[in-house]
C-alpha positions as CSV (number, residue, x, y, z in Angstrom):
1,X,-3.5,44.5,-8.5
2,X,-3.6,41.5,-10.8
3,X,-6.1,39.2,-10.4
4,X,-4.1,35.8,-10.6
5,X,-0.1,35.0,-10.0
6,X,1.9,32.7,-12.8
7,X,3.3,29.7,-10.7
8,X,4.7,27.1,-13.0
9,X,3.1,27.9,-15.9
10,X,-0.3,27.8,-14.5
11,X,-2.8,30.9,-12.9
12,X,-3.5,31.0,-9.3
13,X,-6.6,32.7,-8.5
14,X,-6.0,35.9,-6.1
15,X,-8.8,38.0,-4.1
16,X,-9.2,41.3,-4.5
17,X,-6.1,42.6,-2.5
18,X,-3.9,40.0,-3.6
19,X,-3.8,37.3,-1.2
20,X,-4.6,33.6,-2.3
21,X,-8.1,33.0,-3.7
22,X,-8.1,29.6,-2.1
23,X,-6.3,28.8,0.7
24,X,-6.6,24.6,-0.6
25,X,-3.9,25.5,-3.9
26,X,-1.1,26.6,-2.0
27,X,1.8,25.2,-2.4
28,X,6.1,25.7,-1.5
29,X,6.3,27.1,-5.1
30,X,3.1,29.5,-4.8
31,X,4.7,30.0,-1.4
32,X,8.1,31.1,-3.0
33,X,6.1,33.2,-5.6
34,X,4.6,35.1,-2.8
35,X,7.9,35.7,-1.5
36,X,9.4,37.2,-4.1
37,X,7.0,39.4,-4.8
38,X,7.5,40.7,-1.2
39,X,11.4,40.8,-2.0
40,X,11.9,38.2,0.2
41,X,14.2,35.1,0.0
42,X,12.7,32.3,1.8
43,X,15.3,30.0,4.5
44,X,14.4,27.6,6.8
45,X,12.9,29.9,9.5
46,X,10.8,31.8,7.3
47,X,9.3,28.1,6.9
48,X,8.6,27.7,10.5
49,X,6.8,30.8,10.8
50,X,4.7,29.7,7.5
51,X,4.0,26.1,9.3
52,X,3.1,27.6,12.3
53,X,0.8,30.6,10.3
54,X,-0.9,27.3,8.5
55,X,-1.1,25.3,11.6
56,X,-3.2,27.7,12.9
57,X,-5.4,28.8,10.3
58,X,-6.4,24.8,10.0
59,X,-7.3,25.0,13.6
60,X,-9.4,28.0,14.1
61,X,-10.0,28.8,10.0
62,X,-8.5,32.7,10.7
63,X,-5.2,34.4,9.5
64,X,-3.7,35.5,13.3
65,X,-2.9,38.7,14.0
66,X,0.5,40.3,15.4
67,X,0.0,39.9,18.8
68,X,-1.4,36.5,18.7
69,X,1.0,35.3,15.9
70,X,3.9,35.8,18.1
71,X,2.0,34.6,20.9
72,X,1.6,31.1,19.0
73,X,5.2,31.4,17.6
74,X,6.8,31.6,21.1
75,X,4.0,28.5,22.3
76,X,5.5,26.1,19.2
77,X,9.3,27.3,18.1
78,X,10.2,28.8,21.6
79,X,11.1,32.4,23.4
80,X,13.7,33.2,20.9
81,X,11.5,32.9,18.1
82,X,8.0,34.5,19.4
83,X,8.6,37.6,19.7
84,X,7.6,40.9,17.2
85,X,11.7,42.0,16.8
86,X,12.6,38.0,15.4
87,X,9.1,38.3,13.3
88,X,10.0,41.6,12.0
89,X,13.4,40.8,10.7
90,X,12.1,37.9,8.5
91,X,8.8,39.4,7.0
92,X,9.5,43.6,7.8
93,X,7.1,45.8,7.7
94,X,3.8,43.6,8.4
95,X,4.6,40.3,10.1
96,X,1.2,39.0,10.1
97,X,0.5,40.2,6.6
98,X,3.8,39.5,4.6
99,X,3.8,36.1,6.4
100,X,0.0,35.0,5.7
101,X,0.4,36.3,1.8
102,X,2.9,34.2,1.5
103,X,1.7,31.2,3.7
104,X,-1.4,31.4,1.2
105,X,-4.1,32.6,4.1
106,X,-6.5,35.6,4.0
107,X,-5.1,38.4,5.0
108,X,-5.5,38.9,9.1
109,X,-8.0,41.4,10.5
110,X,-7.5,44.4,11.7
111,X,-4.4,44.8,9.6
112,X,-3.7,47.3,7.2
């Protein structure tokens, strides 16, 4: 895993699992970085999740897990949005992970 990610022509510190170094640089275009590195292609909702993701991290200082991700998805964008099936379909695989990589959090406890 490299250490740092080229975002206009300057190096972003990463940890040692990939994720942001410092969660104060990001940025839409580190955010867009991120994405593409998870072969993703970024639209408006993926940008609601990623508000939501930061709101929450500057509140309680934690990446969320699933269950309370969708639980905080569903409180601020509504029942068609919190739930693990919409969450899925945008970032696959790992919600909670995919989505705080590329939101520029720590990666959530407790997931793999």
């Amino acid at each position: 895993m490299a250490d740092y990610l080229i975002v206009n022509d300057q190096k972003i510190s990463l940890d040692e699992i990939g994720f942001l170094a410092n969660v104060n640089e990001w940025n839409h275009d580190i955010a867009k970085a991120f994405a593409e590195l998870e072969g993703i292609e970024l639209t408006d909702e993926h940008w609601e999740v990623l508000k939501v993701l930061r709101d929450f991290y500057e509140a309680y200082e934690i990446s969320p897990a699933m269950r309370i991700l969708v639980k905080e998805v569903k409180k601020q964008l509504g029942n068609d949005k919190g739930n693990s099936i919409y969450l899925l379909k945008l970032f696959p695989e790992s919600p909670a992970r995919r989505a705080s990589r590329i939101a520029g959090l720590p990666k959530p406890t407790n997931c793999l």
